[in-house]
TIMI-2910 file (N, C-alpha, C, CB; in pm, 1 decimal, decimal comma, always signed):
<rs>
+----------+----------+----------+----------+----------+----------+----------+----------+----------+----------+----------+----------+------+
!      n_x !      n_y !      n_z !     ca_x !     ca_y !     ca_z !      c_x !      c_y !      c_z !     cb_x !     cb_y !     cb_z ! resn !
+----------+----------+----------+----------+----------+----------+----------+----------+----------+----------+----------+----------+------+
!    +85,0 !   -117,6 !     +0,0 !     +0,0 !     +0,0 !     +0,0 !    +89,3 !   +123,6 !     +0,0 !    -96,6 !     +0,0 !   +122,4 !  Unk !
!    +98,6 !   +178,1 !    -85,4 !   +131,9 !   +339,5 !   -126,6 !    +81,2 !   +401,0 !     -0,8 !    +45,2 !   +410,2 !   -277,7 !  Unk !
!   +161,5 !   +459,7 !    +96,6 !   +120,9 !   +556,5 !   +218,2 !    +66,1 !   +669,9 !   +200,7 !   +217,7 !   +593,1 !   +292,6 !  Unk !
!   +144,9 !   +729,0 !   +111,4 !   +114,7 !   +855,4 !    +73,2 !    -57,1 !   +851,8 !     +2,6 !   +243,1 !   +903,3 !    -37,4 !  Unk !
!    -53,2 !   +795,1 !   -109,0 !   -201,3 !   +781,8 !   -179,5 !   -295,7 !   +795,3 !   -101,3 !   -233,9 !   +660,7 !   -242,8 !  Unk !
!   -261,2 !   +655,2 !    -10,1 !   -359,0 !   +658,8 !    +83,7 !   -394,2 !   +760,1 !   +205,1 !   -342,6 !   +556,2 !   +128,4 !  Unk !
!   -302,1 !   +827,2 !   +278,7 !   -353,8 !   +938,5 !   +306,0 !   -382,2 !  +1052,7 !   +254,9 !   -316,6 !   +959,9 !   +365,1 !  Unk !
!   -354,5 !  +1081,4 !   +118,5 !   -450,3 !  +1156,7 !    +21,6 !   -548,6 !  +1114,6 !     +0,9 !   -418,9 !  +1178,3 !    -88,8 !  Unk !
!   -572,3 !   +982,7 !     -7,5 !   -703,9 !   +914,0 !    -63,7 !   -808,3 !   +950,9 !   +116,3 !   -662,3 !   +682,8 !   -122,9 !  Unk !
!   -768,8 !   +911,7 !   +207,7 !   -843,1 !   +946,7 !   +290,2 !   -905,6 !  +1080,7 !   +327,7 !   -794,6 !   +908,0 !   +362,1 !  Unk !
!   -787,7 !  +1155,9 !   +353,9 !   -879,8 !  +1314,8 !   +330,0 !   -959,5 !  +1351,2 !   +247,0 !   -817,2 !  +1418,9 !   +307,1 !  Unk !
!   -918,8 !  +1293,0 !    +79,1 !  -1047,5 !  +1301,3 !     -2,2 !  -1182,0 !  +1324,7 !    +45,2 !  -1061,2 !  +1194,1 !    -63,1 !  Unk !
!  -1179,6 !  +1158,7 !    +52,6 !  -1312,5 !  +1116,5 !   +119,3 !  -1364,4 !  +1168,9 !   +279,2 !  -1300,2 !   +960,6 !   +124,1 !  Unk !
!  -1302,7 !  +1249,7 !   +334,4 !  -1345,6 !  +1326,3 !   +464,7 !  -1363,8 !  +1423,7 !   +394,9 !  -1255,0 !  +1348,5 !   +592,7 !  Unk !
!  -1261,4 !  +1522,8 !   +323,0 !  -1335,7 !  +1667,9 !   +233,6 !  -1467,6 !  +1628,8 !   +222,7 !  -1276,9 !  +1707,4 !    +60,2 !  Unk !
!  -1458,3 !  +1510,6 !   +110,5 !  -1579,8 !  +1508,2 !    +20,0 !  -1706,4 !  +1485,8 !    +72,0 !  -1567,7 !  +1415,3 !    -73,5 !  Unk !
!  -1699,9 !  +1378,8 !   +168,5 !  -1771,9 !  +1323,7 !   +278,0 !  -1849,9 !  +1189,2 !   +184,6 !  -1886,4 !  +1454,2 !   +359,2 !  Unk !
!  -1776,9 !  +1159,0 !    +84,9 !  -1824,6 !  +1036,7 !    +46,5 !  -1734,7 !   +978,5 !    -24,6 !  -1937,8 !  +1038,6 !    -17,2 !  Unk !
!  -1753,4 !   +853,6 !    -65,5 !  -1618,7 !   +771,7 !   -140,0 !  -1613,7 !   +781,0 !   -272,0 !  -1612,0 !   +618,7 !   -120,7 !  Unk !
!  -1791,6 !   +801,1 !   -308,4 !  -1773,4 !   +839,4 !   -462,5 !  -1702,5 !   +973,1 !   -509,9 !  -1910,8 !   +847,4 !   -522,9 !  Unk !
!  -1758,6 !  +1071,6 !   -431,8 !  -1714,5 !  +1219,8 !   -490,7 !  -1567,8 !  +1235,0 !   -485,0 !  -1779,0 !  +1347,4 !   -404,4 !  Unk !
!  -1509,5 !  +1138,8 !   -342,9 !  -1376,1 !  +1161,6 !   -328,1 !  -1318,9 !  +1119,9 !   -496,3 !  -1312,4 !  +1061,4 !   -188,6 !  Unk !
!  -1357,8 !   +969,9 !   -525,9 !  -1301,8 !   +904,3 !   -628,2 !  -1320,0 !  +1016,9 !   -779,2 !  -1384,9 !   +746,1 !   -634,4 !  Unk !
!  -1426,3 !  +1054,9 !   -759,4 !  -1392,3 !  +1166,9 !   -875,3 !  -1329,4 !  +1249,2 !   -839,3 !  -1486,1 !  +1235,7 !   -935,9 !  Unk !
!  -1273,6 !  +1320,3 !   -770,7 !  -1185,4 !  +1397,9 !   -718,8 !  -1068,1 !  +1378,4 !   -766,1 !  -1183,2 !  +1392,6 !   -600,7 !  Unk !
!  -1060,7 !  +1219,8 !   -681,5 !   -894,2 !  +1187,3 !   -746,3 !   -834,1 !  +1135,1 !   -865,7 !   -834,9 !  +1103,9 !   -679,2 !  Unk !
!   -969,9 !  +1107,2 !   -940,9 !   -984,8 !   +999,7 !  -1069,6 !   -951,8 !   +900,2 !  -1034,5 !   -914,6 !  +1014,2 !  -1190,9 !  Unk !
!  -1009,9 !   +834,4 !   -954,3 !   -968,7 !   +702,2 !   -901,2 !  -1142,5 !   +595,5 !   -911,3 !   -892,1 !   +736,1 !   -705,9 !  Unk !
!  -1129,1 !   +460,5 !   -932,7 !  -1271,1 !   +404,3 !   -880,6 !  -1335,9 !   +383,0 !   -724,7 !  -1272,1 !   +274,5 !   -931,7 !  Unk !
!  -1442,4 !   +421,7 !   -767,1 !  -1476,7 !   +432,6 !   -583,7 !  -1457,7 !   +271,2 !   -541,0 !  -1681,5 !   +497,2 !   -533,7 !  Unk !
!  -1420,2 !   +168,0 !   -606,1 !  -1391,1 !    +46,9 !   -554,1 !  -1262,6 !    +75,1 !   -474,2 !  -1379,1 !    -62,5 !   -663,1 !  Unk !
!  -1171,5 !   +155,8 !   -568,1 !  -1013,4 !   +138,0 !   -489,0 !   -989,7 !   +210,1 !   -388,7 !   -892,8 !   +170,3 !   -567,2 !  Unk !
!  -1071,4 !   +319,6 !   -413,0 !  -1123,9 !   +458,3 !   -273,2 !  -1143,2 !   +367,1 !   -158,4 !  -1310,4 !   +566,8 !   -299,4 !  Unk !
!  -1241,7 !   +288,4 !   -175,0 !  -1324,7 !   +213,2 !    -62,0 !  -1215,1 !   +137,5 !     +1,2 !  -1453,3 !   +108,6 !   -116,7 !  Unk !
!  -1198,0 !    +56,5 !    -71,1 !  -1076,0 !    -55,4 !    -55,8 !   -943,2 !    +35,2 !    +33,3 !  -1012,3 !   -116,4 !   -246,3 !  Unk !
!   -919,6 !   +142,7 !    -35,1 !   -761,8 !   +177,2 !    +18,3 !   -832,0 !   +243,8 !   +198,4 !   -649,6 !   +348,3 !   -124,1 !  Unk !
!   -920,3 !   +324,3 !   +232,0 !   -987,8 !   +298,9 !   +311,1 !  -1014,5 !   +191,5 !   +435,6 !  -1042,7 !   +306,0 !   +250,5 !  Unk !
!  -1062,5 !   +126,7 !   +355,2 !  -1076,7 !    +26,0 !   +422,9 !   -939,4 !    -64,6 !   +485,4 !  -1158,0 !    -41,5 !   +339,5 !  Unk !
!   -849,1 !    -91,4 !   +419,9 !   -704,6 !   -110,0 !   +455,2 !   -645,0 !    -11,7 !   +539,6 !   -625,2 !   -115,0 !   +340,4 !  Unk !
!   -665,3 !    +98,3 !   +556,4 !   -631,8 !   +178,6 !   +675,2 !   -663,5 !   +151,5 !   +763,9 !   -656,0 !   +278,1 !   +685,3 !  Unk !
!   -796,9 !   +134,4 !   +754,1 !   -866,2 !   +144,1 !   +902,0 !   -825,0 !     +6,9 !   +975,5 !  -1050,2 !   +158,6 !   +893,1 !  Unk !
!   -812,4 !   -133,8 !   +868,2 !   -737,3 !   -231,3 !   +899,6 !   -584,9 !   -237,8 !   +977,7 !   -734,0 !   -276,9 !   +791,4 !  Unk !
!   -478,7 !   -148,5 !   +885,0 !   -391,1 !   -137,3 !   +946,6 !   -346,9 !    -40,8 !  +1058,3 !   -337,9 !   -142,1 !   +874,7 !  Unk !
!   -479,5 !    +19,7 !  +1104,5 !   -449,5 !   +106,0 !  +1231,4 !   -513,0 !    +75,3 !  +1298,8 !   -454,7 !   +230,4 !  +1240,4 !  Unk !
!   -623,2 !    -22,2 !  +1304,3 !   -715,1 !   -135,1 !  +1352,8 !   -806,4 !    -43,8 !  +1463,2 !   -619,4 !   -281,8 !  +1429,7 !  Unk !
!   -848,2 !    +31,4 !  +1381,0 !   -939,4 !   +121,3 !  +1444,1 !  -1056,7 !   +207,7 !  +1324,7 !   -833,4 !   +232,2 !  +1528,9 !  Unk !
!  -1171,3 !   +227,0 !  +1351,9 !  -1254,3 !   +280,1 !  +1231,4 !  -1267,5 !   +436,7 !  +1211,6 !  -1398,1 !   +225,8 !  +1245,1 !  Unk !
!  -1218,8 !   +470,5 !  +1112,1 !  -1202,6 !   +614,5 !  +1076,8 !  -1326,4 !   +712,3 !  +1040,2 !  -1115,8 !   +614,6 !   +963,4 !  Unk !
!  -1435,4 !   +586,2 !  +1004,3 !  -1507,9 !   +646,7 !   +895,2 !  -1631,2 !   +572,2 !   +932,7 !  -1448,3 !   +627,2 !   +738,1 !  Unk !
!  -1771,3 !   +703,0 !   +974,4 !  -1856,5 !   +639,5 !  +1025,3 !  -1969,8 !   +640,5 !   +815,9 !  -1920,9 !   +740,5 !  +1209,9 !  Unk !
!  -1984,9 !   +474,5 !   +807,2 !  -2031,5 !   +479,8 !   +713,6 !  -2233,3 !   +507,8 !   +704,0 !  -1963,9 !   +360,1 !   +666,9 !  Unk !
!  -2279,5 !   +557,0 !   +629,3 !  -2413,4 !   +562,2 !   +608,3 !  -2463,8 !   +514,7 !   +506,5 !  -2453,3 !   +664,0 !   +612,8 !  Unk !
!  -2611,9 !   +506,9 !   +413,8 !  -2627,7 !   +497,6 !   +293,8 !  -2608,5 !   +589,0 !   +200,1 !  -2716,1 !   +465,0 !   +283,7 !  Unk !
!  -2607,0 !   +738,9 !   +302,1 !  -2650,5 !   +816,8 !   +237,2 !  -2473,8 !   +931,1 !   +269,3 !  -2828,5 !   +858,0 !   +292,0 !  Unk !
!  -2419,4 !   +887,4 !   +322,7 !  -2295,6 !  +1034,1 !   +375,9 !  -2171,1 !   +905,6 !   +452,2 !  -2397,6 !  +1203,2 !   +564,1 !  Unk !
!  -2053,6 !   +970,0 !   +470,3 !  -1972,4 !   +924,2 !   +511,0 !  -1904,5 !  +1062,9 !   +656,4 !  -1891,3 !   +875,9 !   +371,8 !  Unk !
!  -1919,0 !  +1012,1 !   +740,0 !  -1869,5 !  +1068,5 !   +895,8 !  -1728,2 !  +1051,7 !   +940,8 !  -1947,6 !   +994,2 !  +1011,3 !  Unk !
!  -1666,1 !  +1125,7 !   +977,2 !  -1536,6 !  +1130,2 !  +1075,2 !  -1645,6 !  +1060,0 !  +1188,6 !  -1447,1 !  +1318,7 !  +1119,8 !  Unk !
!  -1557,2 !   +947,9 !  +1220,3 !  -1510,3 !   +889,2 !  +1385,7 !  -1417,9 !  +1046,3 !  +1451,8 !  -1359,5 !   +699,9 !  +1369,2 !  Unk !
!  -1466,9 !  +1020,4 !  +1592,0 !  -1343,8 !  +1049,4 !  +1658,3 !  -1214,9 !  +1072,5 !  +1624,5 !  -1328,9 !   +979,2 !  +1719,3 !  Unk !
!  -1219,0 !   +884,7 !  +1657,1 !  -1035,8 !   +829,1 !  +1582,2 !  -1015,3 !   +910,9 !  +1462,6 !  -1017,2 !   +634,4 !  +1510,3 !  Unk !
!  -1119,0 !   +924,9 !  +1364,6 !  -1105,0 !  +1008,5 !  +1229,5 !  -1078,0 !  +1100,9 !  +1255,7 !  -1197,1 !  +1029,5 !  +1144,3 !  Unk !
!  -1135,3 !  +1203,6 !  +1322,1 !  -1064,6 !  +1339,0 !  +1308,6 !   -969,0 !  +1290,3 !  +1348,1 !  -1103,5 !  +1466,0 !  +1375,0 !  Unk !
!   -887,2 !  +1278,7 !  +1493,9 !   -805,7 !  +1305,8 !  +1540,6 !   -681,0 !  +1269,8 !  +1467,8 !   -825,2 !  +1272,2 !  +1643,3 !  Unk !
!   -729,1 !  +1140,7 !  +1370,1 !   -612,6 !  +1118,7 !  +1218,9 !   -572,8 !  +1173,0 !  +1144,9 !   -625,3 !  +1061,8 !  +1131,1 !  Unk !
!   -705,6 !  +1249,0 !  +1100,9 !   -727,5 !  +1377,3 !  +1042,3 !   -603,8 !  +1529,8 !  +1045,1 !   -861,1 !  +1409,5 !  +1119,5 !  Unk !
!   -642,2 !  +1523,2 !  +1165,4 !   -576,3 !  +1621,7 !  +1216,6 !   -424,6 !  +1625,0 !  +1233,5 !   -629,7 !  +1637,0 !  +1322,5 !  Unk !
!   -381,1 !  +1486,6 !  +1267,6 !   -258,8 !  +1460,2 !  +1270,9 !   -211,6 !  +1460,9 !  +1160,0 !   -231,9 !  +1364,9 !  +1325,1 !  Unk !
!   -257,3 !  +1401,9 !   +988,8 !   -207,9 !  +1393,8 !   +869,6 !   -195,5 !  +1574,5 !   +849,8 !   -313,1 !  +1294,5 !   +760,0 !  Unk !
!   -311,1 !  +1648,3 !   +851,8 !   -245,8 !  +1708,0 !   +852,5 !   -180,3 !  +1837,1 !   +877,0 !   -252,2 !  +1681,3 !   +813,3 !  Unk !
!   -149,3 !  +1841,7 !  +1000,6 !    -22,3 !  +1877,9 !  +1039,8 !    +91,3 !  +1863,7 !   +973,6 !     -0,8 !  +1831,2 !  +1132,4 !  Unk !
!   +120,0 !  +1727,9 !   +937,2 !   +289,4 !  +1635,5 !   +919,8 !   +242,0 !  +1656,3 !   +745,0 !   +315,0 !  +1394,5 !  +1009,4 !  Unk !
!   +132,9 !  +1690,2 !   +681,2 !   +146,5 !  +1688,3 !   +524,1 !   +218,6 !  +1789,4 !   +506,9 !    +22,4 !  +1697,3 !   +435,3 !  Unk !
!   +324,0 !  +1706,2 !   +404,8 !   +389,8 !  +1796,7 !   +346,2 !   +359,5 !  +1905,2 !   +253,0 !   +455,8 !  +1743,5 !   +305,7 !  Unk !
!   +401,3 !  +2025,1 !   +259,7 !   +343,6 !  +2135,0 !   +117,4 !   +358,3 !  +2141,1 !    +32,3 !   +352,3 !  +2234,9 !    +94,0 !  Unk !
!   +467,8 !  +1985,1 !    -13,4 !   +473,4 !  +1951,7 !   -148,4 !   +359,6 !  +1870,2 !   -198,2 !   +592,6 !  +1885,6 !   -173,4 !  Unk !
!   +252,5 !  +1813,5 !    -92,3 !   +184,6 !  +1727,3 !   -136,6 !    +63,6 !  +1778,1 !   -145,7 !   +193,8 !  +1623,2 !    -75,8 !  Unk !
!    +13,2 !  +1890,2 !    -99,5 !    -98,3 !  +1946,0 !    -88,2 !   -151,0 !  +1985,7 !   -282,0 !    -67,4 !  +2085,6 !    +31,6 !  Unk !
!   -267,0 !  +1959,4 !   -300,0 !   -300,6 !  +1951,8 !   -472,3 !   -282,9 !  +2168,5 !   -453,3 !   -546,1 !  +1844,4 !   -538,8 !  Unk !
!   -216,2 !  +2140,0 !   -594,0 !   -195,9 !  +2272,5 !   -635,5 !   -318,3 !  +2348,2 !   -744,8 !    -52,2 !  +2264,1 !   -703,5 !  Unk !
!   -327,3 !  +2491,7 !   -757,9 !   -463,5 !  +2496,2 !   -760,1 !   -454,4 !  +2527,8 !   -902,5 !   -542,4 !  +2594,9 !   -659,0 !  Unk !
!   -425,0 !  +2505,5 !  -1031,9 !   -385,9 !  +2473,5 !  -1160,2 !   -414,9 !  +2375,1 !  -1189,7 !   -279,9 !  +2480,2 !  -1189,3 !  Unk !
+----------+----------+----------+----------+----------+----------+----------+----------+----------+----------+----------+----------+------+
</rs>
């Protein structure tokens, strides 16, 4: 798993507040959105993302991940507005 992606790929989907809009966002499929997601929350074995039918929620744990990414994101990685 690409680290980086994936915590781009996660803020996406907190901006966006859903996995689809994120995935257009990033041009990515909301399968791999979901998926890379979902492997986070696996490998930090805690749930980031309170899911609905209709919206996607920060957990707690989420913000406070949130918040920590970013801080430590770099300003090379932040999307440039061009």
């Amino acid at each position: 798993m690409d680290r980086l992606q994936t915590l781009r790929v996660f803020q996406a989907v907190a901006d966006a507040g859903g996995f689809a809009a994120a995935a257009r966002a990033l041009d990515l499929s909301a399968a791999s959105v979901t998926r890379m997601v979902a492997d986070l929350e696996a490998q930090l074995g805690v749930r980031l993302l309170q899911r609905t039918t209709r919206r996607v929620a920060l957990t707690d744990e989420g913000a406070a991940y949130r918040s920590g990414c970013g801080a430590s994101w770099p300003i090379w990685m932040k999307p440039m507005p061009w």
